[in-house]
C-alpha positions as CSV (number, residue, x, y, z in Angstrom):
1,X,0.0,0.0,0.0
2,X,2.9,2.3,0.7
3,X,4.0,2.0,-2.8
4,X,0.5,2.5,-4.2
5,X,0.3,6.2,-1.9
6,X,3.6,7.0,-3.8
7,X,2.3,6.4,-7.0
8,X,-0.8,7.9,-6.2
9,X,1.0,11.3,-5.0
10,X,3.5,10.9,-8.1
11,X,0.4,11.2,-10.1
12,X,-1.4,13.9,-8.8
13,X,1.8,16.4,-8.5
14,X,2.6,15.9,-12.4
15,X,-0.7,16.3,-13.2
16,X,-0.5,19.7,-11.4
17,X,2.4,20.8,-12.1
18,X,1.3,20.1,-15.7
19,X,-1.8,22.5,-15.3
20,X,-1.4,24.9,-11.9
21,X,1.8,24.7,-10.7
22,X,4.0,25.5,-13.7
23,X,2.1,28.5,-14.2
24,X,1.9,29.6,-10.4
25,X,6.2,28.6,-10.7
26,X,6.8,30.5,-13.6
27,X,4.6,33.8,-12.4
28,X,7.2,33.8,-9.5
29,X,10.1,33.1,-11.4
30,X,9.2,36.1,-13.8
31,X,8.4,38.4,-10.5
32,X,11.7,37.7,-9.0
33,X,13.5,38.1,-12.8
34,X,11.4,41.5,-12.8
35,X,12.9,42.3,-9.3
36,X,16.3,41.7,-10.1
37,X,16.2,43.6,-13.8
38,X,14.0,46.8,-12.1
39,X,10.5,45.6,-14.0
40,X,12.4,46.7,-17.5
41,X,10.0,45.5,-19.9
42,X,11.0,43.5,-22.8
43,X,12.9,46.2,-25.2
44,X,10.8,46.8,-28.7
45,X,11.6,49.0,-31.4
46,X,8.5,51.3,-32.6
47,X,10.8,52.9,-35.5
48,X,11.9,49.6,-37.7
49,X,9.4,49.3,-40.2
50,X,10.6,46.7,-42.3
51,X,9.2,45.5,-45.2
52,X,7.1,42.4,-44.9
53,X,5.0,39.4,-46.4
54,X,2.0,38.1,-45.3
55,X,1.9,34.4,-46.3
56,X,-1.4,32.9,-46.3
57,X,-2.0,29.3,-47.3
58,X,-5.3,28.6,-48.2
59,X,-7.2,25.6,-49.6
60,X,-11.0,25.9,-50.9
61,X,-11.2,29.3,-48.6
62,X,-13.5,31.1,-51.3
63,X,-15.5,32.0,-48.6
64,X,-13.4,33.9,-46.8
65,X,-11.5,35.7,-49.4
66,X,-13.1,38.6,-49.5
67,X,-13.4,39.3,-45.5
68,X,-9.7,38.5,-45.4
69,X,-8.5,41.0,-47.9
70,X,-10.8,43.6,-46.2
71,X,-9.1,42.6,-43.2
72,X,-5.6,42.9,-44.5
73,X,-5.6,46.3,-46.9
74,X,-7.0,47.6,-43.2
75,X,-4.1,47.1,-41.2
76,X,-2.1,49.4,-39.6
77,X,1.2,49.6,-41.6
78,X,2.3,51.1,-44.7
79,X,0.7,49.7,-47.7
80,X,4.0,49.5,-49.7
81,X,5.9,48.0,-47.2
82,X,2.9,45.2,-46.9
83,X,3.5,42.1,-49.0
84,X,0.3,39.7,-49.6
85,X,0.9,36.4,-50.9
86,X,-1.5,33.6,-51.1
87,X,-0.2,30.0,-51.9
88,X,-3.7,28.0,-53.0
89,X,-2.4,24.9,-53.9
90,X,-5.0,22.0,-54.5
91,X,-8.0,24.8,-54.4
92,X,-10.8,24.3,-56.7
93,X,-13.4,26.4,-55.6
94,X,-12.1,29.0,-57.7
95,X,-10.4,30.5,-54.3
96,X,-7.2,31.6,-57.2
97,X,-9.6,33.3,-59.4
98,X,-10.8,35.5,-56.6
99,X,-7.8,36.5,-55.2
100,X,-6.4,37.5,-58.7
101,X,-9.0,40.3,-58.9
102,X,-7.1,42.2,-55.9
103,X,-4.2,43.7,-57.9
104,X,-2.3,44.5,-54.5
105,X,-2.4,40.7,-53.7
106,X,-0.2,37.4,-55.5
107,X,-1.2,34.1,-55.6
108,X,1.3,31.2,-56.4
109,X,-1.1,28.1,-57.6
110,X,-0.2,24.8,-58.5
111,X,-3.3,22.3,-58.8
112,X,-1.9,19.0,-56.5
113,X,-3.1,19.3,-53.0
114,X,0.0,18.2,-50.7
115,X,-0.4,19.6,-47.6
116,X,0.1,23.4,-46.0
117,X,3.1,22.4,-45.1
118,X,4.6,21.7,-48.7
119,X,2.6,25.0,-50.0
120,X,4.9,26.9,-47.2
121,X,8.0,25.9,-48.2
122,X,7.1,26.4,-52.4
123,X,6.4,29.9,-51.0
124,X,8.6,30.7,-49.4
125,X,11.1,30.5,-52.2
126,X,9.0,33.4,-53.3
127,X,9.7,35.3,-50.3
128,X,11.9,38.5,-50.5
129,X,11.2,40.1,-47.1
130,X,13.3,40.2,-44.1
131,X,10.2,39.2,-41.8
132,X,7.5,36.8,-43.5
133,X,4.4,36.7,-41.4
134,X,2.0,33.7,-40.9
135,X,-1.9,33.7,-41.3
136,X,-4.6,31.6,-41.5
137,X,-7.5,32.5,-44.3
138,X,-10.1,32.2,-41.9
139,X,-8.6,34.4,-39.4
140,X,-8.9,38.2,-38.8
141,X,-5.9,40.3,-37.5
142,X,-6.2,43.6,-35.0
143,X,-5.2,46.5,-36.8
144,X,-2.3,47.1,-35.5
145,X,-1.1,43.4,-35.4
146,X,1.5,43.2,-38.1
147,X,2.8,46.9,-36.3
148,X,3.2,45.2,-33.1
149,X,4.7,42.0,-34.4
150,X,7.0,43.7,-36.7
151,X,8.6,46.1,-33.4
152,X,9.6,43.2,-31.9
153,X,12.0,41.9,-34.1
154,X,14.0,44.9,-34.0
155,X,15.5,43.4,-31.1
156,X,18.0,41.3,-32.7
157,X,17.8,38.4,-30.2
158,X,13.9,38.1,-31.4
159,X,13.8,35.1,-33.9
160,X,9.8,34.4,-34.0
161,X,7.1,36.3,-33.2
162,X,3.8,34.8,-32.3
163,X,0.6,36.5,-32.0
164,X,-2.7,35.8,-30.1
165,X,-5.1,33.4,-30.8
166,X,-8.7,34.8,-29.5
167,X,-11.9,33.4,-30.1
168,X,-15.0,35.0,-30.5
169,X,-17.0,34.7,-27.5
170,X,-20.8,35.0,-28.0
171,X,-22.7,35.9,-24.8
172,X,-24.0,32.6,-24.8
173,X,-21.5,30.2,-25.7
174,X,-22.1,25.9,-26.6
175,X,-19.5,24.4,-24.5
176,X,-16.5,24.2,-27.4
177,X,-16.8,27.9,-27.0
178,X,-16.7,28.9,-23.7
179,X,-13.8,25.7,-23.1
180,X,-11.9,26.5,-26.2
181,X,-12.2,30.5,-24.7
182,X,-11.5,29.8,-21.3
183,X,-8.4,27.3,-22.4
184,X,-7.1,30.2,-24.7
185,X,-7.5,33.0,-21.9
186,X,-5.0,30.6,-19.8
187,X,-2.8,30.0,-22.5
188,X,-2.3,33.6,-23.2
189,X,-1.1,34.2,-19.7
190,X,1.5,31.4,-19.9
191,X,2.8,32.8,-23.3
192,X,3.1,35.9,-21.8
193,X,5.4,34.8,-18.7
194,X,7.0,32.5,-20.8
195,X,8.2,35.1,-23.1
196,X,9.4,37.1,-20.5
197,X,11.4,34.6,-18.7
198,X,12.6,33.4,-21.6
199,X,11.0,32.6,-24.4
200,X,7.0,31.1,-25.8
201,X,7.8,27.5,-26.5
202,X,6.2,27.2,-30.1
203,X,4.0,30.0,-32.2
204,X,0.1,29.9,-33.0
205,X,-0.5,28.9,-36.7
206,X,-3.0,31.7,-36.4
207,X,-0.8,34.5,-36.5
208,X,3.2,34.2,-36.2
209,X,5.9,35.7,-37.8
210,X,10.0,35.1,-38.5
211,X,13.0,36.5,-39.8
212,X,12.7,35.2,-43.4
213,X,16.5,33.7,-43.3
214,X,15.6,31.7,-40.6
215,X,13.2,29.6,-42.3
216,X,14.0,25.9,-43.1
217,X,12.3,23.8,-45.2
218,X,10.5,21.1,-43.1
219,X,9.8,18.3,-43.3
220,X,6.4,17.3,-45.8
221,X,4.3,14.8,-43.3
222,X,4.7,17.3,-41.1
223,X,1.4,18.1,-38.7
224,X,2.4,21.2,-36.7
225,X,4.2,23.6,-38.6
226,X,4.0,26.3,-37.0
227,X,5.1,24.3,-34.0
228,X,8.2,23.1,-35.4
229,X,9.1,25.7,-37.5
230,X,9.0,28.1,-34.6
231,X,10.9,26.1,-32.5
232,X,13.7,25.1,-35.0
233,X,13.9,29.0,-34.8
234,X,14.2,29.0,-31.4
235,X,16.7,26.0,-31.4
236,X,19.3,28.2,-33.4
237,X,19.7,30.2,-30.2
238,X,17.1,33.0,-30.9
239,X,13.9,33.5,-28.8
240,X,10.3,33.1,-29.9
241,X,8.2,36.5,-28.2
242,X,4.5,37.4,-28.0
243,X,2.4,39.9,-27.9
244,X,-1.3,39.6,-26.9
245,X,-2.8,42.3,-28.5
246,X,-1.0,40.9,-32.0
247,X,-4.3,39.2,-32.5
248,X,-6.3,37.0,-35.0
249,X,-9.7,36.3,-33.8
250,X,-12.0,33.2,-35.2
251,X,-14.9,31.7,-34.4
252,X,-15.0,28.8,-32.0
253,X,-15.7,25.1,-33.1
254,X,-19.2,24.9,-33.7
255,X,-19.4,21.9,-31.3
256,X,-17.0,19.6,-29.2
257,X,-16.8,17.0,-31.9
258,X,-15.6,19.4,-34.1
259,X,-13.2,20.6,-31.6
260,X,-12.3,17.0,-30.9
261,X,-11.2,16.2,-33.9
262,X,-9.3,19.4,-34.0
263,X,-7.3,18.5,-30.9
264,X,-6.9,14.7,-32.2
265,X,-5.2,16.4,-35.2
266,X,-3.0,18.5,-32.9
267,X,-2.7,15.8,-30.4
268,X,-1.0,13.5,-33.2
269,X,1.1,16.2,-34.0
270,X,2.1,16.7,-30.2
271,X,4.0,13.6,-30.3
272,X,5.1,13.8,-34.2
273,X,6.9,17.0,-32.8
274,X,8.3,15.4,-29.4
275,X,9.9,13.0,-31.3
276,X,11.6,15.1,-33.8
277,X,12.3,18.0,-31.0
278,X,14.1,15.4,-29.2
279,X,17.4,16.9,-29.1
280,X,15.5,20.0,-27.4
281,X,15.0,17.3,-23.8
282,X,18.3,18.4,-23.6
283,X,18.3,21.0,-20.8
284,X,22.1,20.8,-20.6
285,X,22.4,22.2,-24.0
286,X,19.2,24.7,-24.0
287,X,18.9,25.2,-20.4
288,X,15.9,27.7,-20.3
289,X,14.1,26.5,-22.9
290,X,14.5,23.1,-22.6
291,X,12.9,23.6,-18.9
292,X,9.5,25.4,-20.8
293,X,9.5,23.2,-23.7
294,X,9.0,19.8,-21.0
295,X,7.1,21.8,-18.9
296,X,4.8,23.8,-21.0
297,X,3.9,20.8,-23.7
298,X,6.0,17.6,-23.8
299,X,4.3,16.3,-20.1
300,X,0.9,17.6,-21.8
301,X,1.2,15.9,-24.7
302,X,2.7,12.8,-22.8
303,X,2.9,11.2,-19.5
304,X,0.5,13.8,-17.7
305,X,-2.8,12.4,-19.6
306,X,-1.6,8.7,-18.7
307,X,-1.5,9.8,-15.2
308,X,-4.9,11.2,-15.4
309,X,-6.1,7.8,-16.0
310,X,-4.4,5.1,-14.2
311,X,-5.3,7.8,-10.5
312,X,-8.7,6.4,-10.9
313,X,-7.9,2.9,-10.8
314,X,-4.9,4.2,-8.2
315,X,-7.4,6.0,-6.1
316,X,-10.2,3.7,-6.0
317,X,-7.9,0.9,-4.8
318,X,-7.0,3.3,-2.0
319,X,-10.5,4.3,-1.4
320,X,-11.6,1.2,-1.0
321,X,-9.1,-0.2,1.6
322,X,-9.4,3.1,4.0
323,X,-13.2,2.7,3.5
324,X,-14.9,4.2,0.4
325,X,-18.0,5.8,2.1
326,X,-16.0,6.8,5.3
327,X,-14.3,10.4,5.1
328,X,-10.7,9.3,5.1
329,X,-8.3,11.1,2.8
330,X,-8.2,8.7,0.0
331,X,-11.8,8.2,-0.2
332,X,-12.4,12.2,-0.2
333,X,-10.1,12.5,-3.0
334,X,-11.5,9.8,-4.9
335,X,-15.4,11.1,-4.4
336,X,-13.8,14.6,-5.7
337,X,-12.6,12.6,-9.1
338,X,-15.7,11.2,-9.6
339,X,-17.5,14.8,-9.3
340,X,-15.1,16.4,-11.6
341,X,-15.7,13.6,-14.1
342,X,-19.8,14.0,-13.3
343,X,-19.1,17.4,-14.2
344,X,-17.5,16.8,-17.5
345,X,-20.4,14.6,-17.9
346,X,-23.0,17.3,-17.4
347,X,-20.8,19.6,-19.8
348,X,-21.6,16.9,-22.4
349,X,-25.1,17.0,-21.7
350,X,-25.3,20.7,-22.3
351,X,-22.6,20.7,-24.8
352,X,-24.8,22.2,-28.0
353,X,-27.1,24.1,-25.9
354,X,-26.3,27.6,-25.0
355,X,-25.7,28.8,-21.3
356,X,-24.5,31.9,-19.7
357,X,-22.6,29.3,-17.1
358,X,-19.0,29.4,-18.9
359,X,-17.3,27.1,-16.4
360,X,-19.8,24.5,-16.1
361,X,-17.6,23.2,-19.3
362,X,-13.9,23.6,-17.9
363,X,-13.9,20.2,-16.8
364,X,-16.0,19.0,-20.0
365,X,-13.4,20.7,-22.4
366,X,-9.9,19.6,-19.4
367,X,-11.7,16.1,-20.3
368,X,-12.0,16.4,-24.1
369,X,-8.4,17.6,-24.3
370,X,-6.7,14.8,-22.3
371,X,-8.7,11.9,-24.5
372,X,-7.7,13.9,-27.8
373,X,-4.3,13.3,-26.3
374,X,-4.3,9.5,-25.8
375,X,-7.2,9.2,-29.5
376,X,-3.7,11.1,-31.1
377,X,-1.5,9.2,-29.6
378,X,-3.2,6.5,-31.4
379,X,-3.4,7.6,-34.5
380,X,0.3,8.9,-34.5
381,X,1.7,5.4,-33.5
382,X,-0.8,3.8,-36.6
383,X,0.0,6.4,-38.9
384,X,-3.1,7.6,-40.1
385,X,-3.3,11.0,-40.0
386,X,-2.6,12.7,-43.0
387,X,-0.9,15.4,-43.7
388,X,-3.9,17.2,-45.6
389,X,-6.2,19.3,-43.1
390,X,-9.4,18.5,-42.7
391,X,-10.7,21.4,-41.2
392,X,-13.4,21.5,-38.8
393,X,-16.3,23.5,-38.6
394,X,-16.6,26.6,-37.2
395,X,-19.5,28.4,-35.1
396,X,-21.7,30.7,-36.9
């Protein structure tokens, strides 16, 4: 039994340190860096105005061709200095014919469909800016996103840039919304600590930019670009910053099996990316980084969902030999599990109905990302995920 308590403890302090206590650990180890340095904020340089590219790769994104380009000729920076490039590559929706009547935009076509990732590294051969900026078709910036991006990398440490990824929060929200909002809220903390201790531990596809030099071509069955190609950066001994109010804002999944197979996707490409960022589990050689990289995603894409399940069995074998109805500390912990998990349960009760009561699906949504976790796992180990998104649907 003594070696079942240890387990059991094991458990529970990876799973969180995983969620709560890296967070609560870094906040303090920024606050004491912010004591030592006299709260000097990160330097930025509102006079380099490079110019830049914006790099979109689209497939069958007619729809949002227009709003996008609206979007874009908006933003605050200097229209000659702003680049657009679309790579449509597969499309045949006529999403090429549309973006040819903007004469302030080039498209780069071919008709095979291999993957975003092979369309970004045709592109960027096409690429002629010192800073190339990342965005999603169905995405819209802040106007002064590119701006704030681009003042960033006049610090010559800055390799990547990564922006915010906000959803659009509806008063009433089914739960993917309110649990993809609440998730991304948290997220945006972390990113924000992160980069000020060191550096964000891999950009959001949504919005993220790099020195254009820096780019290498990666590899085509790649899932996570922006993941690896961020953190290659990073690798190189540059650091990947963030600003939050660099923004694209979408629309949340328009349920949780549209987020779950988001995830899955993601999920897959969690451990695709472990295995080739290997060398990074080095915290000899990348100190800092190495200690956010494990922290921030390698235990939440690994061992911290397998601890999440094998404490119930854990638990329950404790439970029962203190006395599973009594109010001993096992069986208290154990009756708390099986609320949480009636709570996720209730979450997918409501889970397409609207509510004003946003947390009711924290736990759902805490749920839906650990099983996307082990359903990714999964599908990376068969290798069955192709490298083609299939994108899922978005609220309307």
């Amino acid at each position: 039994m003594i070696f079942l308590q240890i387990i059991f403890w094991v458990f529970v302090f990876i799973i969180f340190y995983t969620y709560i206590g890296y967070g609560i650990l870094l906040y303090l180890l920024v606050k004491i860096k912010r004591m030592i340095r006299g709260g000097k904020p990160v330097p930025v340089n509102d006079d380099y105005e490079p110019e830049v590219t914006l790099f979109i790769a689209a497939y069958n994104e007619k729809d949002y061709v227009a709003a996008k380009m609206k979007n874009t000729l908006s933003l605050d920076y200097p229209k000659e200095k702003l680049h657009i490039m679309w790579v449509t590559d597969g499309s045949d929706d006529g999403t090429p014919d549309l973006i040819r009547q903007y004469e302030n935009a080039v498209v780069h076509h071919l008709p095979e469909r291999n993957g975003k990732i092979s369309a970004m590294n045709r592109g960027m051969q096409f690429v002629k800016t010192p800073v190339v900026i990342f965005s999603d078709a169905n995405t819209m910036l802040g106007h002064e996103s590119i701006r704030r991006i681009v003042r960033l990398f006049g610090n010559e440490k800055v390799g990547c840039v990564s922006g915010e990824k906000r959803i659009f929060n509806k008063e009433a929200d089914t739960a993917s919304g309110a649990g993809e909002g609440l998730y991304w809220k948290y997220e945006s903390a972390l990113k924000k600590w992160d980069a000020e201790l060191y550096s964000v531990v891999g950009a959001a596809g949504e919005l993220f930019a790099i020195r254009t030099h820096l780019y290498r071509e990666v590899e085509k069955d790649t899932l996570l670009d922006d993941f690896i190609v961020s953190l290659r950066v990073a690798q190189e001994g540059y650091t990947i910053q963030y600003d939050p109010e660099a923004y694209a804002i979408e629309s949340a999944s328009a349920n949780v099996k549209e987020e779950l197979k988001r995830k899955v996707r993601i999920s897959a490409g969690g451990i695709q990316s472990v295995v080739r960022l290997r060398s990074l589990l080095n915290i000899f050689k990348y100190g800092t980084l190495s200690f956010q990289y494990i922290s921030h995603r390698v235990m939440r894409w690994t061992i911290t969902p397998l601890c999440l399940m094998l404490l119930i069995p854990v638990g329950f074998i404790l439970a029962w030999q203190e006395g599973i109805f009594g109010w001993g500390l096992y069986s208290i912990l154990f009756w708390l599990q099986v609320l949480f998990y009636i709570s996720a349960l209730t979450g997918w009760f409501f889970e397409n109905r609207s509510t004003r009561i946003k947390a009711l699906f924290i736990s759902y949504y805490f749920m839906i990302m650990n099983l996307s976790v082990v359903l990714g796992f999964i599908r990376y180990m068969k290798k069955s995920q192709s490298v083609n998104w299939e994108r899922a649907k978005r609220a309307s």
